[in-house]
C-alpha positions as CSV (number, residue, x, y, z in Angstrom):
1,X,63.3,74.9,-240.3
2,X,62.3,78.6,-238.4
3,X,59.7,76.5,-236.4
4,X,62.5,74.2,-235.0
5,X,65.3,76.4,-234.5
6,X,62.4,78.5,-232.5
7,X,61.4,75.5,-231.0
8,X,64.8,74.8,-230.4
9,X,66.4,77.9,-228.9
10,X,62.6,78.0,-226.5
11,X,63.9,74.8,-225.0
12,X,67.4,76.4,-224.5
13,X,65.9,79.3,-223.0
14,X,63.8,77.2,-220.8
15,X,66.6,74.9,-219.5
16,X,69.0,78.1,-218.9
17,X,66.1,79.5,-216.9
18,X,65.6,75.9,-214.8
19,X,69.2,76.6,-214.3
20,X,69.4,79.8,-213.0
21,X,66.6,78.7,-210.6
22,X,68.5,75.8,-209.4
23,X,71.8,78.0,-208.6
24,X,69.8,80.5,-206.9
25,X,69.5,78.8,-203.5
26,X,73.1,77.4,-203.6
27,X,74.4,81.2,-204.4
28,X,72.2,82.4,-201.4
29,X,73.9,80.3,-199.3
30,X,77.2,81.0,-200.2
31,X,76.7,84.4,-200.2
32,X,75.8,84.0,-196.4
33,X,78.1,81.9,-195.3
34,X,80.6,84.0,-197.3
35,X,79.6,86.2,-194.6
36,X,80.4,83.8,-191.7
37,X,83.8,83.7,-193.4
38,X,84.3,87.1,-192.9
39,X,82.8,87.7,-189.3
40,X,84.6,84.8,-187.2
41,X,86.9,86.8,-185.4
42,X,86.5,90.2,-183.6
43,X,84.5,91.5,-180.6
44,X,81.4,90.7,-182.3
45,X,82.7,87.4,-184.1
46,X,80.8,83.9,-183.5
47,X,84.4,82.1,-183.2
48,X,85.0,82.1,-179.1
49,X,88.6,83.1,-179.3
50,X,90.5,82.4,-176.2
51,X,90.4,86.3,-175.2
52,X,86.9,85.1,-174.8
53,X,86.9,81.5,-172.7
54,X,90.1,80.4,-171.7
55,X,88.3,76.7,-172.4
56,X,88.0,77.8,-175.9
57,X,88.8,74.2,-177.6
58,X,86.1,72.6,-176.1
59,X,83.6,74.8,-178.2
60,X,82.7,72.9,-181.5
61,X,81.3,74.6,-185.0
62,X,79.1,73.2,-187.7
63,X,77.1,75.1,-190.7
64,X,74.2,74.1,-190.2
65,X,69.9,74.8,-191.8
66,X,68.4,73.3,-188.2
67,X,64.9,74.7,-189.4
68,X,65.3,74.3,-193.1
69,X,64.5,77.7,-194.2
70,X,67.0,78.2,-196.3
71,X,69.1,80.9,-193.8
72,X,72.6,78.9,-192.5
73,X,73.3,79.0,-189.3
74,X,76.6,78.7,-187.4
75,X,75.7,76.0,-184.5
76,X,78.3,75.9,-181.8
77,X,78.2,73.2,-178.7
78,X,80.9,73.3,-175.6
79,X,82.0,70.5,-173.9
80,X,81.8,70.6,-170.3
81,X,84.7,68.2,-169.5
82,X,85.2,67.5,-165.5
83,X,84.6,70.4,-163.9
84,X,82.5,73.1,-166.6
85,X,79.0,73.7,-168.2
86,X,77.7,72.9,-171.5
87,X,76.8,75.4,-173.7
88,X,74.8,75.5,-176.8
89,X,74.4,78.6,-179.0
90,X,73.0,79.0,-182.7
91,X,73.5,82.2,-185.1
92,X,70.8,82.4,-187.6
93,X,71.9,84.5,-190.8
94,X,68.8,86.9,-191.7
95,X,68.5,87.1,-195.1
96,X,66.8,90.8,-195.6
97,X,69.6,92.0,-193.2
98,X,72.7,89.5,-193.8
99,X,73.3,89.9,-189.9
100,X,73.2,87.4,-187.2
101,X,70.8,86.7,-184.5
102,X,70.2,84.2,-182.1
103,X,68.6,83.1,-179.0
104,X,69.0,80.3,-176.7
105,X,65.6,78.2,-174.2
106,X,65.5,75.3,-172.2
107,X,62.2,74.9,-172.6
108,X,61.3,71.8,-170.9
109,X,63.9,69.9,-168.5
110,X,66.2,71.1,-165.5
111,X,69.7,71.3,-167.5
112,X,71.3,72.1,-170.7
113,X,73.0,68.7,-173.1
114,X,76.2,68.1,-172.7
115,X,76.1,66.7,-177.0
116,X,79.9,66.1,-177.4
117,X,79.5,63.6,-174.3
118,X,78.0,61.2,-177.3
119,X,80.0,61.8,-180.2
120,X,77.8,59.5,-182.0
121,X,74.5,61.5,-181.9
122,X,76.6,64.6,-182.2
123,X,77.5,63.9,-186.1
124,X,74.3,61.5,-186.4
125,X,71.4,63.1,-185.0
126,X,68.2,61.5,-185.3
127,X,65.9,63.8,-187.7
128,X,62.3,64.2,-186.6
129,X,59.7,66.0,-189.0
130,X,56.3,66.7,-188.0
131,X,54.7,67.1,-190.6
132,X,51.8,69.4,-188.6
133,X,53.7,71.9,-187.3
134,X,56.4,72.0,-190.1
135,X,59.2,71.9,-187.2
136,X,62.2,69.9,-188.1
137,X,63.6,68.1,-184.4
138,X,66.9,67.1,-184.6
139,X,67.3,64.4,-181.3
140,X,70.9,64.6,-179.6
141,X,72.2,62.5,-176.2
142,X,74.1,63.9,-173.5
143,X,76.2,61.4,-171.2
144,X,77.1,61.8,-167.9
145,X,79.6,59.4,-166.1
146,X,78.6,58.8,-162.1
147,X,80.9,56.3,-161.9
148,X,83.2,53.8,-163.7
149,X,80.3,51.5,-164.2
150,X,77.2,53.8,-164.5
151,X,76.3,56.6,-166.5
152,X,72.7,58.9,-167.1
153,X,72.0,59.3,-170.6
154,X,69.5,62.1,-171.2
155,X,68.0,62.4,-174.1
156,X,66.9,65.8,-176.1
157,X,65.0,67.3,-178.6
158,X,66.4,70.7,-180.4
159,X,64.0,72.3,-182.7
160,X,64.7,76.3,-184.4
161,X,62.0,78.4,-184.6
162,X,63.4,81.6,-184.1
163,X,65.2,80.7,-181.1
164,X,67.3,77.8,-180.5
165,X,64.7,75.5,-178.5
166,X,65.4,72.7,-175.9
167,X,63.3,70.2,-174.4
168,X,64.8,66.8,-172.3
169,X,62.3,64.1,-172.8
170,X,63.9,61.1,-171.8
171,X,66.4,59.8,-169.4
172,X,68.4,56.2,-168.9
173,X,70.5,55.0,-166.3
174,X,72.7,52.0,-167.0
175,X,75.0,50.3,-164.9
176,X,77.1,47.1,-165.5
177,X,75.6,45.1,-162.5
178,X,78.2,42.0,-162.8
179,X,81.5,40.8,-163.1
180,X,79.6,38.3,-165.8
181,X,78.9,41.7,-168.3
182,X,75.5,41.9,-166.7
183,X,73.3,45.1,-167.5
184,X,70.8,47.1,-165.2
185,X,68.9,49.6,-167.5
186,X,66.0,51.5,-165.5
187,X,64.3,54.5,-167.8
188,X,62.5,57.3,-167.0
189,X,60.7,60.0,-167.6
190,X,61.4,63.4,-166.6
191,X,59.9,65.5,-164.6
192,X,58.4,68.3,-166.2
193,X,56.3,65.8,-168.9
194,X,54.5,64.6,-165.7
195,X,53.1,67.4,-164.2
196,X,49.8,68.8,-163.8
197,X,49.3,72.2,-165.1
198,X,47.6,73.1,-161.5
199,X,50.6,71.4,-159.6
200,X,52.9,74.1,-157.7
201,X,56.0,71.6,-157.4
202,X,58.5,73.9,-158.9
203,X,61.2,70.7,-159.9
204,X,58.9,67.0,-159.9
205,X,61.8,64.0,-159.8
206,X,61.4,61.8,-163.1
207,X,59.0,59.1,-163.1
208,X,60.2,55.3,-163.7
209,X,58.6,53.8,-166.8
210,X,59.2,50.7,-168.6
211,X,61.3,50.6,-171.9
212,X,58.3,50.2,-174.2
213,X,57.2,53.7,-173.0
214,X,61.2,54.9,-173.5
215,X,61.3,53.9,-176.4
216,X,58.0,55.2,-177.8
217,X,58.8,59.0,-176.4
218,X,59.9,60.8,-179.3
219,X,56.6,59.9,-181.0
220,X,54.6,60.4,-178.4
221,X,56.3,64.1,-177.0
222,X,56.8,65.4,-180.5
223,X,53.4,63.9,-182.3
224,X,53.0,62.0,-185.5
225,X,56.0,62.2,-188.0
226,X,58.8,60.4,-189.9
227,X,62.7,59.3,-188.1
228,X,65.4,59.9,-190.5
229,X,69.7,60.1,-189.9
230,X,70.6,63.3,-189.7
231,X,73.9,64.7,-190.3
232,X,76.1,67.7,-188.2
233,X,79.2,68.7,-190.3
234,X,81.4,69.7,-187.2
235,X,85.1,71.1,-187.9
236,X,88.2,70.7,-186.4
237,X,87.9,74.3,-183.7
238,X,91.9,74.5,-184.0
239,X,92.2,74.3,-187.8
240,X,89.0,76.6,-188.0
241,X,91.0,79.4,-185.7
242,X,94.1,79.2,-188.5
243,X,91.4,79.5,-191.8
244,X,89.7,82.1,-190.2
245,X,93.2,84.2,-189.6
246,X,94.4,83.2,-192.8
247,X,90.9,84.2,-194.4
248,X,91.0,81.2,-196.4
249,X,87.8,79.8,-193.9
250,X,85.2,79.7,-196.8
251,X,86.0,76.4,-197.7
252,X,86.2,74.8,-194.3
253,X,82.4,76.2,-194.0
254,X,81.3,75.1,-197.4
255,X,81.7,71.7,-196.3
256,X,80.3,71.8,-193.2
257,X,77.4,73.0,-194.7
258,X,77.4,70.6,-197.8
259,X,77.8,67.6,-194.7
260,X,74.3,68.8,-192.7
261,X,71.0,67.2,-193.5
């Protein structure tokens, strides 16, 4: 009977310990975006409050672990509407020093995405993994109307490692060529991932390619790896102002966070 009730209280032991493990991550992450909770608003806050852009409801907010480490984030995208800029910005929580950091790079391509033009890849980003380099690429579009029957989709690729990392790497332009519902597609590909290192052309135009290239460019610019759906819990920016004045923002966060994969 000793042996088993030692036997038995070992497996208890063992399963409270699994357990403990298993909360540890979730508690870390709660603990930092408890954190977020508390550091919104202010001069140094990561809500833009309208003291600092009068456009501030076009900015957007999602929890977010872009390079899977296991420190949230608080990933922010503006709108440019008719007349403005998009933005992107992307607060890393430090673990060792529970403060925020963040840095922003177009690192390949002429202009920053415009992500809430396609709500669609917004909230359902394509998820790219390579599994050589370990760098999770999450694949958002950015729309621009030229007209009422022609638009530019560019496509990008936004990676975290360190800094918040931008590269365009492939561009569309549709137009609805008939009063039949016809379609002109023509794809291309930009610029700066058809230059030679020697070349001194500061800004090479896009090159024209066929759609079997298009549609093969995420493989072939980011290198072997697997496609999955990705997710971006965005919140409601007006609602998130009132929980963050009310302090009662935790929860809103939480969720966001609970949403991203």
């Amino acid at each position: 009977m000793a042996k088993i009730a030692g036997k038995t209280l070992a497996i208890s032991i063992l399963a409270s310990l699994a357990a403990t493990v298993a909360l540890a991550s979730p508690m870390q992450q709660a603990h930092q975006i408890d954190i977020l909770s508390q550091t919104g608003l202010g001069t140094r806050g990561w809500f833009v409050t309208p003291a600092k852009d009068k456009d501030w409801e076009k900015w957007h907010y999602a929890i977010t672990d872009l390079d899977h480490d296991g420190n949230v984030e608080i990933f922010k995208a503006k709108e440019a509407g008719l007349d403005g800029a998009p933005q992107l910005q992307c607060e890393e929580i430090d673990n060792k020093t529970m403060e925020r950091r963040w840095g922003v790079y177009l690192t390949g391509g002429s202009d920053y995405p415009d992500i809430f033009s396609a709500p669609e890849t917004a909230a359902k980003p394509h998820l790219y993994e390579n599994p050589g380099d370990g760098i999770y690429y999450y694949i958002f579009d950015s729309v621009k109307w030229n007209t009422e029957f022609a638009n530019t989709t560019k496509t990008y690729a936004i990676r975290l490692v360190g800094d918040l990392l931008i590269d365009e790497f492939a561009i569309r332009e549709w137009q609805l060529s008939g009063y039949d519902g016809s379609e002109t597609n023509h794809y291309y590909l930009p610029g700066w991932l058809d230059i030679d290192a020697e070349s001194d052309t500061p800004n090479p135009p896009p090159k024209e390619i066929d759609k079997a290239k298009y549609d093969n460019l995420i493989r072939e610019h980011l290198g072997a790896g697997q496609i999955q759906q990705g997710s971006i819990g965005w919140m409601d920016t007006k609602e998130l102002l009132t929980q963050l004045q009310e302090k009662k923002s935790f929860n809103m966060l939480w969720d966001s966070y609970r949403t991203f994969k």
